[in-house]
PyMOL Python script that loads the backbone (N, CA, C, O; Angstrom):
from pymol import cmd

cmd.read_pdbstr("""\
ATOM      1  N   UNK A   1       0.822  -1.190   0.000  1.00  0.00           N
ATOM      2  CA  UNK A   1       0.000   0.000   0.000  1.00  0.00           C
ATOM      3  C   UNK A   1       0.866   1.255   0.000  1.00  0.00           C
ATOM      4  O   UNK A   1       0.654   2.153  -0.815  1.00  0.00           O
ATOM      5  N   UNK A   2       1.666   1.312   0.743  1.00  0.00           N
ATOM      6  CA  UNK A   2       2.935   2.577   0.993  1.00  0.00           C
ATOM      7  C   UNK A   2       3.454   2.966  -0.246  1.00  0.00           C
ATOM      8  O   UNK A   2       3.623   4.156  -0.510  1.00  0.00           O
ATOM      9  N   UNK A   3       3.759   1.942  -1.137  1.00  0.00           N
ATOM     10  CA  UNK A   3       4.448   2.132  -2.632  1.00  0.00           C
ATOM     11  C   UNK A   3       3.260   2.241  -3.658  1.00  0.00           C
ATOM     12  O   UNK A   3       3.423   2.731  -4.775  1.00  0.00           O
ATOM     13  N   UNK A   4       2.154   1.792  -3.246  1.00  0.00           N
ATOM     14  CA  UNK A   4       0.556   2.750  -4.325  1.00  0.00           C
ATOM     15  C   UNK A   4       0.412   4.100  -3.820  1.00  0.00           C
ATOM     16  O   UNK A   4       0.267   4.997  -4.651  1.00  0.00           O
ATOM     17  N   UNK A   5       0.428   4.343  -2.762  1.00  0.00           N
ATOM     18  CA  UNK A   5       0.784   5.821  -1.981  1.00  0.00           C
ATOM     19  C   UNK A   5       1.184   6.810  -2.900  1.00  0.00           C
ATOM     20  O   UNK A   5       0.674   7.810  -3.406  1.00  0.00           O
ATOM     21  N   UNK A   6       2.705   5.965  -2.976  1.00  0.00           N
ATOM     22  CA  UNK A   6       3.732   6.842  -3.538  1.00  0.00           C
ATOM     23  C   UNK A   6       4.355   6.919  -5.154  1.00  0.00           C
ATOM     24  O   UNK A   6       5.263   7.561  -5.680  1.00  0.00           O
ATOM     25  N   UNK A   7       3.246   5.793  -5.689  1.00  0.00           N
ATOM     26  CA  UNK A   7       3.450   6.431  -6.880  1.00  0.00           C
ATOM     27  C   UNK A   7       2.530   7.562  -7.910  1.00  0.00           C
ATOM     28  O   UNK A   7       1.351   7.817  -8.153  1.00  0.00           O
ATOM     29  N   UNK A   8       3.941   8.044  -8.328  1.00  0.00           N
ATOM     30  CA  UNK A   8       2.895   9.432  -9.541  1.00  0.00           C
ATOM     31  C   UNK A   8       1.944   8.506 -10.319  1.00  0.00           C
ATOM     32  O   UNK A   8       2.166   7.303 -10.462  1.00  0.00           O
ATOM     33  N   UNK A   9       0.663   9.269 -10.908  1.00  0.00           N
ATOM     34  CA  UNK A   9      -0.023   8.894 -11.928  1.00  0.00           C
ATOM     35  C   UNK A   9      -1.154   7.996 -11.514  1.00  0.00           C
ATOM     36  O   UNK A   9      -2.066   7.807 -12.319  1.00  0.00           O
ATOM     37  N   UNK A  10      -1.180   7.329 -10.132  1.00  0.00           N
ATOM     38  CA  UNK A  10      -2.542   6.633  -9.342  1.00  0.00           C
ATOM     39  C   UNK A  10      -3.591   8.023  -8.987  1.00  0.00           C
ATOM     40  O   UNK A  10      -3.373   8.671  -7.963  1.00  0.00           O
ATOM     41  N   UNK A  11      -4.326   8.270  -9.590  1.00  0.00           N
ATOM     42  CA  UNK A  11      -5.588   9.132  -9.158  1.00  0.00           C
ATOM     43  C   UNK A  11      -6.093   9.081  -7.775  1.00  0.00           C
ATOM     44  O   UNK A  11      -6.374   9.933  -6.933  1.00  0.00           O
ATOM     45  N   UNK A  12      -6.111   7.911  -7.820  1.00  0.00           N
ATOM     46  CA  UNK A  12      -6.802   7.762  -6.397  1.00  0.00           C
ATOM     47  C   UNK A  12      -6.948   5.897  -6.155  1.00  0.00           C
ATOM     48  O   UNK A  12      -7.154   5.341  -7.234  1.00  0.00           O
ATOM     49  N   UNK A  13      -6.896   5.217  -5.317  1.00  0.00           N
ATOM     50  CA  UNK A  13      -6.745   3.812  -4.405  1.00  0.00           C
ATOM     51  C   UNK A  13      -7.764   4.120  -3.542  1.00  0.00           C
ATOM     52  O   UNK A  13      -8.025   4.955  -2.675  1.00  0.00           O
ATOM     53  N   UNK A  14      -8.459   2.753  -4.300  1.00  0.00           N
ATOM     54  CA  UNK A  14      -9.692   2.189  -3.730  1.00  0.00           C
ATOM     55  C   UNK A  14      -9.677   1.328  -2.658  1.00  0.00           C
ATOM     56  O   UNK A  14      -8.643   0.679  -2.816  1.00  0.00           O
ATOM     57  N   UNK A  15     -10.453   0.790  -1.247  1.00  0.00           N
ATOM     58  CA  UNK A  15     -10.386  -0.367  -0.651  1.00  0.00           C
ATOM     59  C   UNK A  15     -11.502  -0.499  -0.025  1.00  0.00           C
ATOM     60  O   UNK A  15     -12.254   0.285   0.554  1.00  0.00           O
ATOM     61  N   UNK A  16     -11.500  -1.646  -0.234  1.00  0.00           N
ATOM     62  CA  UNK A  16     -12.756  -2.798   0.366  1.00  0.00           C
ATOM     63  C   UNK A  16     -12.824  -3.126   1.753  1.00  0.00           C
ATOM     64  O   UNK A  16     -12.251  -4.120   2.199  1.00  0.00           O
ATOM     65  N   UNK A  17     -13.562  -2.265   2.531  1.00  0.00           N
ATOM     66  CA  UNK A  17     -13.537  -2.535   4.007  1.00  0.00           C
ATOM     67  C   UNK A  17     -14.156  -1.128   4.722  1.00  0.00           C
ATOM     68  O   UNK A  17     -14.277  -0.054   4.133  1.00  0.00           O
ATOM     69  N   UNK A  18     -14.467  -1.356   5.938  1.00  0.00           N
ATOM     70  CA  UNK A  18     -15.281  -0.405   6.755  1.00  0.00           C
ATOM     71  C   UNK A  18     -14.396   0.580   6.741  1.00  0.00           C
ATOM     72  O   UNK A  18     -13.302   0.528   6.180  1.00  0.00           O
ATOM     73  N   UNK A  19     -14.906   1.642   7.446  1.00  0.00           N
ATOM     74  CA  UNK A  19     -14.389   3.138   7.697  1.00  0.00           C
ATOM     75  C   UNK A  19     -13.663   3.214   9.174  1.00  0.00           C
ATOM     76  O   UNK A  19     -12.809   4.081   9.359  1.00  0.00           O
ATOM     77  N   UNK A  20     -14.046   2.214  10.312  1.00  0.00           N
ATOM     78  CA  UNK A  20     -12.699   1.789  11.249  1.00  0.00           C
ATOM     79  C   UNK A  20     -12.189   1.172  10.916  1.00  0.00           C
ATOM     80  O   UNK A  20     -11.212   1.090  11.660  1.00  0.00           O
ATOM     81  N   UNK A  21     -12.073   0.158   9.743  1.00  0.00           N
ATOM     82  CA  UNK A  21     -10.759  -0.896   9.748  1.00  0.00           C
ATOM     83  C   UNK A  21      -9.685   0.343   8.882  1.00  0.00           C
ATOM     84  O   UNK A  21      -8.458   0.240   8.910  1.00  0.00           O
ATOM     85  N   UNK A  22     -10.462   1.553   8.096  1.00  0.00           N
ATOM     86  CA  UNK A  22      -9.570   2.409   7.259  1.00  0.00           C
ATOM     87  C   UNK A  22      -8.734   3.485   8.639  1.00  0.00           C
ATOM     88  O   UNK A  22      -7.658   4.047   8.434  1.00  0.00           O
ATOM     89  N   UNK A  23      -9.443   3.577   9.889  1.00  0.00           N
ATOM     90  CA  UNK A  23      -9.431   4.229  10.361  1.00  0.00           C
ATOM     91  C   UNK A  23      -7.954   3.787  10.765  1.00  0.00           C
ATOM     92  O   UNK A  23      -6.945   4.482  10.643  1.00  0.00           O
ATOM     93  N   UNK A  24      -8.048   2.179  11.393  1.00  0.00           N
ATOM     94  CA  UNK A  24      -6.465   1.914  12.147  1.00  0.00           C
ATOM     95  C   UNK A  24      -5.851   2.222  11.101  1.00  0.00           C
ATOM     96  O   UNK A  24      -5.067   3.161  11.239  1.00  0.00           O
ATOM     97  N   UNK A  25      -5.948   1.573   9.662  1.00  0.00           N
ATOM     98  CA  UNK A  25      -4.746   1.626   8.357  1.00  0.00           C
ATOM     99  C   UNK A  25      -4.287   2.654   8.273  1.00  0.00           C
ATOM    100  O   UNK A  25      -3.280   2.903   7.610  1.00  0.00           O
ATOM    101  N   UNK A  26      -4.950   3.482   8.948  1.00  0.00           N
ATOM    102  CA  UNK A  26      -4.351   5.148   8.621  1.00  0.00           C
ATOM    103  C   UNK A  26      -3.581   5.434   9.200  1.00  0.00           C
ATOM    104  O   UNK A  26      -2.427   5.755   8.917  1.00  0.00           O
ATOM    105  N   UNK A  27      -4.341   5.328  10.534  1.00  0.00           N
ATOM    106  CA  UNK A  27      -3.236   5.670  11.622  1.00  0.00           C
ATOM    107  C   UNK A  27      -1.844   4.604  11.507  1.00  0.00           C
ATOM    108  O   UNK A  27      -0.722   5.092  11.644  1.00  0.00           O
ATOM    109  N   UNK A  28      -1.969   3.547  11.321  1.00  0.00           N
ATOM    110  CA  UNK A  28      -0.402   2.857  10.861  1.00  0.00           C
ATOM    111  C   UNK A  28       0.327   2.919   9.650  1.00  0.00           C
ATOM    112  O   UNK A  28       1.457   2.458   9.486  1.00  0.00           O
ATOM    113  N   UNK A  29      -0.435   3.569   8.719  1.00  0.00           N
ATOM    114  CA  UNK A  29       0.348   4.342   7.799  1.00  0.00           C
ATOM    115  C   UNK A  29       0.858   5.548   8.102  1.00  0.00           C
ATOM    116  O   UNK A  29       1.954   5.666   7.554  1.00  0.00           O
ATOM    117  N   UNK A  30       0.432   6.902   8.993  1.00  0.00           N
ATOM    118  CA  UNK A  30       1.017   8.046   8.947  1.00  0.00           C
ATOM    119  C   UNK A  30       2.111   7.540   9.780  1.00  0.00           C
ATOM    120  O   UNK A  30       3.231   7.850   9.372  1.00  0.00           O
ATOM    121  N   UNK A  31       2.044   6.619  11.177  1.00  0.00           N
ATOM    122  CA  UNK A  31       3.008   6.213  11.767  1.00  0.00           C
ATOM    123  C   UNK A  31       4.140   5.513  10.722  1.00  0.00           C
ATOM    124  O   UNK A  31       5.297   5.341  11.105  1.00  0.00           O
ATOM    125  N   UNK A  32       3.927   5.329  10.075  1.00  0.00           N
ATOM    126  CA  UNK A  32       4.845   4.564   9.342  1.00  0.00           C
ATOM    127  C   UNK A  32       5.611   5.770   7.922  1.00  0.00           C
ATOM    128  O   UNK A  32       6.321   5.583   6.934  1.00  0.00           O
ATOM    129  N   UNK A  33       4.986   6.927   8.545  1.00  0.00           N
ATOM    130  CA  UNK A  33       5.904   8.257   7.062  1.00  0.00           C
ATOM    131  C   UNK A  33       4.877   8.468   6.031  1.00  0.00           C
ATOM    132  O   UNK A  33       5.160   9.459   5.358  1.00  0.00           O
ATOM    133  N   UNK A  34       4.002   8.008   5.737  1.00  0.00           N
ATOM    134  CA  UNK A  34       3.082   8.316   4.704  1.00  0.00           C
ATOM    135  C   UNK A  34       2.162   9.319   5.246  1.00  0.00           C
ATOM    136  O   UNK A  34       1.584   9.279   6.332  1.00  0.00           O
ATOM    137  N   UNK A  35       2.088  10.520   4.047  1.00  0.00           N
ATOM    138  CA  UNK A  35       1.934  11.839   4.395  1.00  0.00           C
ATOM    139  C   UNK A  35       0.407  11.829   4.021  1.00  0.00           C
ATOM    140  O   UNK A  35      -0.148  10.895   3.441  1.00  0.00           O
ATOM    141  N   UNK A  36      -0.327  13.243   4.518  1.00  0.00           N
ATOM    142  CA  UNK A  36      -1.818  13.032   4.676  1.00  0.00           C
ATOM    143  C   UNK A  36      -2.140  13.658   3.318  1.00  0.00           C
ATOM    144  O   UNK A  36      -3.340  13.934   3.330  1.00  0.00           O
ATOM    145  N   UNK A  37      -1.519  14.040   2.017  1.00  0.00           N
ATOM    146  CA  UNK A  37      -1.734  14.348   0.758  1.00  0.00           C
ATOM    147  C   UNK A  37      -1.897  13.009   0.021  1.00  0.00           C
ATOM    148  O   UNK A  37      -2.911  12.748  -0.627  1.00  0.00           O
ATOM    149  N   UNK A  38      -0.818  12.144   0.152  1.00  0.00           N
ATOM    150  CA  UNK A  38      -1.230  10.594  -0.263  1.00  0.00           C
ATOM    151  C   UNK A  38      -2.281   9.852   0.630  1.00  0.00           C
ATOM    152  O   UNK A  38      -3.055   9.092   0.046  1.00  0.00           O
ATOM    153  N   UNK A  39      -2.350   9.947   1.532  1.00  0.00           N
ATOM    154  CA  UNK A  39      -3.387   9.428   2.428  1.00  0.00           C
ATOM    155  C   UNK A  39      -4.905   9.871   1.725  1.00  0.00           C
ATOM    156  O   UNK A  39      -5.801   9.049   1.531  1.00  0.00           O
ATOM    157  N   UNK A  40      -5.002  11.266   1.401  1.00  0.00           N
ATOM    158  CA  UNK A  40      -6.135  11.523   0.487  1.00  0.00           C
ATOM    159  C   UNK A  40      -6.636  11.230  -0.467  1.00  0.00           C
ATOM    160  O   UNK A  40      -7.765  11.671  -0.684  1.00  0.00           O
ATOM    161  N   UNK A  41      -6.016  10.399  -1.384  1.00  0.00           N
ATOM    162  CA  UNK A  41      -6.237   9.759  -2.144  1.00  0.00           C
ATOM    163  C   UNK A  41      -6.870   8.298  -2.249  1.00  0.00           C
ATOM    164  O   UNK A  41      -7.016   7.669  -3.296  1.00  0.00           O
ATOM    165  N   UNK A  42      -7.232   7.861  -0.912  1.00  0.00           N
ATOM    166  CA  UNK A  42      -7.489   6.450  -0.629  1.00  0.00           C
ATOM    167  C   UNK A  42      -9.307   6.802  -0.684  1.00  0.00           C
ATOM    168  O   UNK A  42      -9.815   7.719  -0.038  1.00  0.00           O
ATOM    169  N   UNK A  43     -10.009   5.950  -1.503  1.00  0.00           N
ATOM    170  CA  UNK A  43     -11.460   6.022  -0.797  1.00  0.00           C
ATOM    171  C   UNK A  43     -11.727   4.954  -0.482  1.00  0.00           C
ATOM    172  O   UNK A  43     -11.296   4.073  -1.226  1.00  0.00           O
ATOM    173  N   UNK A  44     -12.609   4.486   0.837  1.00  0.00           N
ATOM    174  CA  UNK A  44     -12.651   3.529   1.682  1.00  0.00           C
ATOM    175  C   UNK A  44     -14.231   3.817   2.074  1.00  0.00           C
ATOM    176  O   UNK A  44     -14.515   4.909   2.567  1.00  0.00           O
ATOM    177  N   UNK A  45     -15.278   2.802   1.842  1.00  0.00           N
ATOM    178  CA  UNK A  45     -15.279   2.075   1.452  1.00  0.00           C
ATOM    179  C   UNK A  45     -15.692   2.364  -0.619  1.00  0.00           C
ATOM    180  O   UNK A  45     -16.384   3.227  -1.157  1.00  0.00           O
ATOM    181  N   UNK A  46     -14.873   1.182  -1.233  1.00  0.00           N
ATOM    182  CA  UNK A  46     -14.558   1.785  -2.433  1.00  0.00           C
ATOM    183  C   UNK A  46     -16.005   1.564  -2.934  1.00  0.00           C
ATOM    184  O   UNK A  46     -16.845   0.890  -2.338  1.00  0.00           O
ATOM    185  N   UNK A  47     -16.211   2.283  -4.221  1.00  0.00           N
ATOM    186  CA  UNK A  47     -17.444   2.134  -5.310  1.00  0.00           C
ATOM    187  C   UNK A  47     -18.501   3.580  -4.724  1.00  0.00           C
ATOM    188  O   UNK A  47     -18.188   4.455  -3.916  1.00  0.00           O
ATOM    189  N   UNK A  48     -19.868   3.389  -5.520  1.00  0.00           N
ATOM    190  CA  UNK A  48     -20.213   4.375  -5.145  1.00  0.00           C
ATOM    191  C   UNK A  48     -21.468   4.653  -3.542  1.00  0.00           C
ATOM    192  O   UNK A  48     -22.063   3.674  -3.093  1.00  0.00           O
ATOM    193  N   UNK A  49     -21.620   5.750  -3.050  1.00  0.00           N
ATOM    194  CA  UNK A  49     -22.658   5.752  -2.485  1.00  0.00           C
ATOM    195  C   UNK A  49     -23.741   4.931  -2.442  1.00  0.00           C
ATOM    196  O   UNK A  49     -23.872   4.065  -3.308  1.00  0.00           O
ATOM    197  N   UNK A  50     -24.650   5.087  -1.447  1.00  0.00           N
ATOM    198  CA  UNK A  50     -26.040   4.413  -1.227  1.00  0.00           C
ATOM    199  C   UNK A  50     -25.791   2.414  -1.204  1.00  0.00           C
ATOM    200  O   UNK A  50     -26.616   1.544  -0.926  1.00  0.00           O
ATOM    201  N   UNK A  51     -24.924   2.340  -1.449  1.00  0.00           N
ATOM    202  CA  UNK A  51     -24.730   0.899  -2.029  1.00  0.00           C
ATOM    203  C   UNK A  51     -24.456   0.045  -0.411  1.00  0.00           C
ATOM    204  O   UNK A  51     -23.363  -0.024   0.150  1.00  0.00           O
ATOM    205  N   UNK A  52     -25.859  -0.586   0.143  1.00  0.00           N
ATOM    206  CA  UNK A  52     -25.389  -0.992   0.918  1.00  0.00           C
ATOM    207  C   UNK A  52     -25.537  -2.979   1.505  1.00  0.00           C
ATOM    208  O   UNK A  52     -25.482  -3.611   2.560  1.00  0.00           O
ATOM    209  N   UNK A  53     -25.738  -3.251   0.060  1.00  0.00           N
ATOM    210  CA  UNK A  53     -25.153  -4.783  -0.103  1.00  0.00           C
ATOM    211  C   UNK A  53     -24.088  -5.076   0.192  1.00  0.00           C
ATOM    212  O   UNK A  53     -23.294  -4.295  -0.333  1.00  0.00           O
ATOM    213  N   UNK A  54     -23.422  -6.109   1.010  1.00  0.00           N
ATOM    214  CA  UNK A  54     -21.966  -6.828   0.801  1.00  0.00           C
ATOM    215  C   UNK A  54     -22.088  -8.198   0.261  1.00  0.00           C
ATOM    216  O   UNK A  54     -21.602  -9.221   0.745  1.00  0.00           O
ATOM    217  N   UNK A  55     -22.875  -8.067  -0.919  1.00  0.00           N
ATOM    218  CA  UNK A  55     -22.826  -9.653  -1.869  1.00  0.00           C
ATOM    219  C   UNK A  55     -21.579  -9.212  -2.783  1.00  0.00           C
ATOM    220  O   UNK A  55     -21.390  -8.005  -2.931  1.00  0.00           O
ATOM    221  N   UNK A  56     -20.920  -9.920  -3.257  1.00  0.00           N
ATOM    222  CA  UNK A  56     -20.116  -9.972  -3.871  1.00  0.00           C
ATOM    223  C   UNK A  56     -20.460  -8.953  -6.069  1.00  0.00           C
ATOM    224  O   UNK A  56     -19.879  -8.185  -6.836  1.00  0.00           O
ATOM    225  N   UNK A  57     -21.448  -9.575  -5.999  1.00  0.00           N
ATOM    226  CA  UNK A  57     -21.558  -9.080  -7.571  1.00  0.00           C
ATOM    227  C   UNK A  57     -22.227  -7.762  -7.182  1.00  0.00           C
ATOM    228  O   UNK A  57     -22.431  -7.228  -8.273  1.00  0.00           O
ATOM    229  N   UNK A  58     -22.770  -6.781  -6.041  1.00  0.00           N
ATOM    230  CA  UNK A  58     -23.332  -5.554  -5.924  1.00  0.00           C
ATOM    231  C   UNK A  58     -22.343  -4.738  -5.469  1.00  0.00           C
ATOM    232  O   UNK A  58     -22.376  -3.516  -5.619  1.00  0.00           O
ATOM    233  N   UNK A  59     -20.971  -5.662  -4.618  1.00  0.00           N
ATOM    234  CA  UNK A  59     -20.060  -4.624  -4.672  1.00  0.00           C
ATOM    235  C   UNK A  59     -19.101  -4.698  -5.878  1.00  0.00           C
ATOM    236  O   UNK A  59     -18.183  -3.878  -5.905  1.00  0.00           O
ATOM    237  N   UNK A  60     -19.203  -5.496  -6.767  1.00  0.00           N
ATOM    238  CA  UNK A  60     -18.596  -5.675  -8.457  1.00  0.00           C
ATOM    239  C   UNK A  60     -19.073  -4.475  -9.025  1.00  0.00           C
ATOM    240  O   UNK A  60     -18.215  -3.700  -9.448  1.00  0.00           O
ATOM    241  N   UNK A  61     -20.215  -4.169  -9.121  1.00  0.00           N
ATOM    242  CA  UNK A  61     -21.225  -3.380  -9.926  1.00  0.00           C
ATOM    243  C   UNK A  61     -20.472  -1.945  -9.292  1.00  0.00           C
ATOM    244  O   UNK A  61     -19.879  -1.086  -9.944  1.00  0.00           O
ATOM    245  N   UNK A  62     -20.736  -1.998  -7.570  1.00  0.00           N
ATOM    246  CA  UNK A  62     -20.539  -0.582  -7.357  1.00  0.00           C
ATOM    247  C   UNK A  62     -19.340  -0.076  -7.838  1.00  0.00           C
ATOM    248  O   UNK A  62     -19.263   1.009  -8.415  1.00  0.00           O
ATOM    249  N   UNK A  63     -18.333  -0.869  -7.612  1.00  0.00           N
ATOM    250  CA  UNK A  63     -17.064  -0.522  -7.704  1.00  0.00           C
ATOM    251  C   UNK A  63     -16.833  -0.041  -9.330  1.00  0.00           C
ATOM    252  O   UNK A  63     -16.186   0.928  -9.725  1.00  0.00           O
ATOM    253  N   UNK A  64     -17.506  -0.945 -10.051  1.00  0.00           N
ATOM    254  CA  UNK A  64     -17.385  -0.522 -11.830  1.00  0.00           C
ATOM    255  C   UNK A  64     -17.920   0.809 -12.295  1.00  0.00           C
ATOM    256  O   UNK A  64     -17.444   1.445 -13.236  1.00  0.00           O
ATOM    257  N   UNK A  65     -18.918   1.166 -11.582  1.00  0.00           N
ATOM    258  CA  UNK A  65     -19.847   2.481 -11.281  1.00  0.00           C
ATOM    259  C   UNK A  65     -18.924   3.932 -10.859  1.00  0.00           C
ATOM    260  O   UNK A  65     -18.974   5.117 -11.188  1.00  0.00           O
ATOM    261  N   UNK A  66     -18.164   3.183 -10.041  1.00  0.00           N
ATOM    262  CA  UNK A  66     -17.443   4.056  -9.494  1.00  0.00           C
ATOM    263  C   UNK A  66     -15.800   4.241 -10.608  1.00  0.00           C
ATOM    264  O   UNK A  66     -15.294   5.350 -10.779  1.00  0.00           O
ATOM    265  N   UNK A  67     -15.373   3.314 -11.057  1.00  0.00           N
ATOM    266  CA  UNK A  67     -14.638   3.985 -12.055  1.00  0.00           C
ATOM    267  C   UNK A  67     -14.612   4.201 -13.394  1.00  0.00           C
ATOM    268  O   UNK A  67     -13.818   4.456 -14.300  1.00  0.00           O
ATOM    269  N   UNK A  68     -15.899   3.986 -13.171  1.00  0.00           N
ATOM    270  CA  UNK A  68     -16.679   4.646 -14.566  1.00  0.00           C
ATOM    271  C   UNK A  68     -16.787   6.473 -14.591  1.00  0.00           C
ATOM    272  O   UNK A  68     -16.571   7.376 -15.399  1.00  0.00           O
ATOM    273  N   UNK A  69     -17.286   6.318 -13.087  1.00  0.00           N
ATOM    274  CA  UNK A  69     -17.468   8.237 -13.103  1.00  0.00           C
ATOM    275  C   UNK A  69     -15.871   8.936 -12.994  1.00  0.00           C
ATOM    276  O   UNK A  69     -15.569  10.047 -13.428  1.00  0.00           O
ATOM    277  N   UNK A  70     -14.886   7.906 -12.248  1.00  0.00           N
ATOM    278  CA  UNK A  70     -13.467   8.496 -12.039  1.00  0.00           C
ATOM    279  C   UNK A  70     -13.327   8.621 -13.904  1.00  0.00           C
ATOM    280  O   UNK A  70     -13.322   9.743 -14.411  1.00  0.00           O
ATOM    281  N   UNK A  71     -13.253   7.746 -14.516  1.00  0.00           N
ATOM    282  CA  UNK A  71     -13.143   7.892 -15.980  1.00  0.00           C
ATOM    283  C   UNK A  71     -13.463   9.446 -16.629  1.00  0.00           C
ATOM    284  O   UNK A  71     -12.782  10.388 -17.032  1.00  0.00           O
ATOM    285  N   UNK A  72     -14.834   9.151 -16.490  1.00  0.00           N
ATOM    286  CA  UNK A  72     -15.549  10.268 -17.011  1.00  0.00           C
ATOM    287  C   UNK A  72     -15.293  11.740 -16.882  1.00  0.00           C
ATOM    288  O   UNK A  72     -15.497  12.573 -17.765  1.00  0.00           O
ATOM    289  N   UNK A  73     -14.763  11.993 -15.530  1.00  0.00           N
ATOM    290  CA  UNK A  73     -14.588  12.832 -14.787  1.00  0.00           C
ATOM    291  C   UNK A  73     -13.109  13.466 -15.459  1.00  0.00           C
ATOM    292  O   UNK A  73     -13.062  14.677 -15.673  1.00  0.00           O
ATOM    293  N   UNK A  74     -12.074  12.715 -15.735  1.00  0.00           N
ATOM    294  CA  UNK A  74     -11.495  12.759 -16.520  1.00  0.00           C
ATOM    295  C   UNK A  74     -11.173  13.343 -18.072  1.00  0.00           C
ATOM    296  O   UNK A  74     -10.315  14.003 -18.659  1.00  0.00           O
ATOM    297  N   UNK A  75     -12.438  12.654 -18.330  1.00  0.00           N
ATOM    298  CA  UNK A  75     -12.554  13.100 -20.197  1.00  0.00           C
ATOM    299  C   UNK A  75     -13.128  14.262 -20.537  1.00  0.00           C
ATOM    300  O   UNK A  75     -14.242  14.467 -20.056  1.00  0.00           O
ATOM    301  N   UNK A  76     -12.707  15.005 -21.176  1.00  0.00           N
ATOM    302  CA  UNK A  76     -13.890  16.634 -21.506  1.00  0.00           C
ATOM    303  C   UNK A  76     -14.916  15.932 -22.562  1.00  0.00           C
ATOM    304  O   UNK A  76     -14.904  15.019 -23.386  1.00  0.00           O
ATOM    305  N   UNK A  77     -15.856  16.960 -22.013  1.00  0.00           N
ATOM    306  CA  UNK A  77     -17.397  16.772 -21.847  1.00  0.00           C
ATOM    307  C   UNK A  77     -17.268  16.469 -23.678  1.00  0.00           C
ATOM    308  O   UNK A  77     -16.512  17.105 -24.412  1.00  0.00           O
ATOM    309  N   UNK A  78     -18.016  15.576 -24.042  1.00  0.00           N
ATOM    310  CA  UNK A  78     -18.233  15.308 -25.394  1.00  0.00           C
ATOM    311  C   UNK A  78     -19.110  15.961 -25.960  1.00  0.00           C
ATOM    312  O   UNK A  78     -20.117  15.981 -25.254  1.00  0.00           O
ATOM    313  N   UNK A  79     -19.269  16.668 -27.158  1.00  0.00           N
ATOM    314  CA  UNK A  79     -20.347  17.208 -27.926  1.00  0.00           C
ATOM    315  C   UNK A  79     -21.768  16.734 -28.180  1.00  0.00           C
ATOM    316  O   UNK A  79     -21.912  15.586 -27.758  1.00  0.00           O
ATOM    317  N   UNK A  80     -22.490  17.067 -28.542  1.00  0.00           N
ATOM    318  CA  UNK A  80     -23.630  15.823 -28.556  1.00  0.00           C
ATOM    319  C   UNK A  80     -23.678  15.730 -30.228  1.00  0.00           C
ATOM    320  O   UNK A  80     -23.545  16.632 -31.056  1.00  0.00           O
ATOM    321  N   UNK A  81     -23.959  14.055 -30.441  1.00  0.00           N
ATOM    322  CA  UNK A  81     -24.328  14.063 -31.730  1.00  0.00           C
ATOM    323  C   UNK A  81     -25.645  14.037 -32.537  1.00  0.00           C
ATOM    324  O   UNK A  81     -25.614  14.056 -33.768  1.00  0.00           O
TER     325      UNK A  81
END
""", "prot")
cmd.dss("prot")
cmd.show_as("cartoon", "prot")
cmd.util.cbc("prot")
cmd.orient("prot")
C-alpha cells in the first residue's frame, strides 16, 4: 500500500472494508511516514454511495460504477451528436 501511496499517476486507491478498519490503516500508515496528501487519495469504502449490499456481484457493480465516473470525470465533456 505505501508504494501505491507513492506512486505518480494513481488518481486515487480504492479499498474494500469499513471506515474503522480504514481508520487503524491510517493511523499505521502516517506512523509509518506516509503523508496526509497521499493518504487523500485512498477512498474507503470503495465504489459508489447508497450501495449498501456486501454480496459480492453488488459490490462488483458498485465498484465498476465508481470507475466509470473516475473515468468520465477525466474526459472533456463530449459534444452531442
Amino acid at each position: 500500500m505505501r508504494a501505491r501511496l507513492r506512486t505518480p499517476g494513481l488518481g486515487s486507491i480504492g479499498l474494500i472494508g469499513s471506515r474503522s478498519k480504514w481508520a487503524r490503516f491510517r493511523s499505521q500508515l502516517l506512523a509509518a511516514g506516509v503523508g496526509e496528501e497521499d493518504l487523500a487519495r485512498v477512498s474507503t469504502p470503495i465504489g459508489i454511495e447508497g450501495i449498501r449490499s456486501k454480496e459480492p456481484a453488488a459490490i462488483a457493480v458498485s465498484v465498476a460504477a465508481r470507475v466509470l465516473q473516475l473515468v468520465e470525470a477525466q474526459v472533456p465533456e463530449q459534444s452531442a451528436r
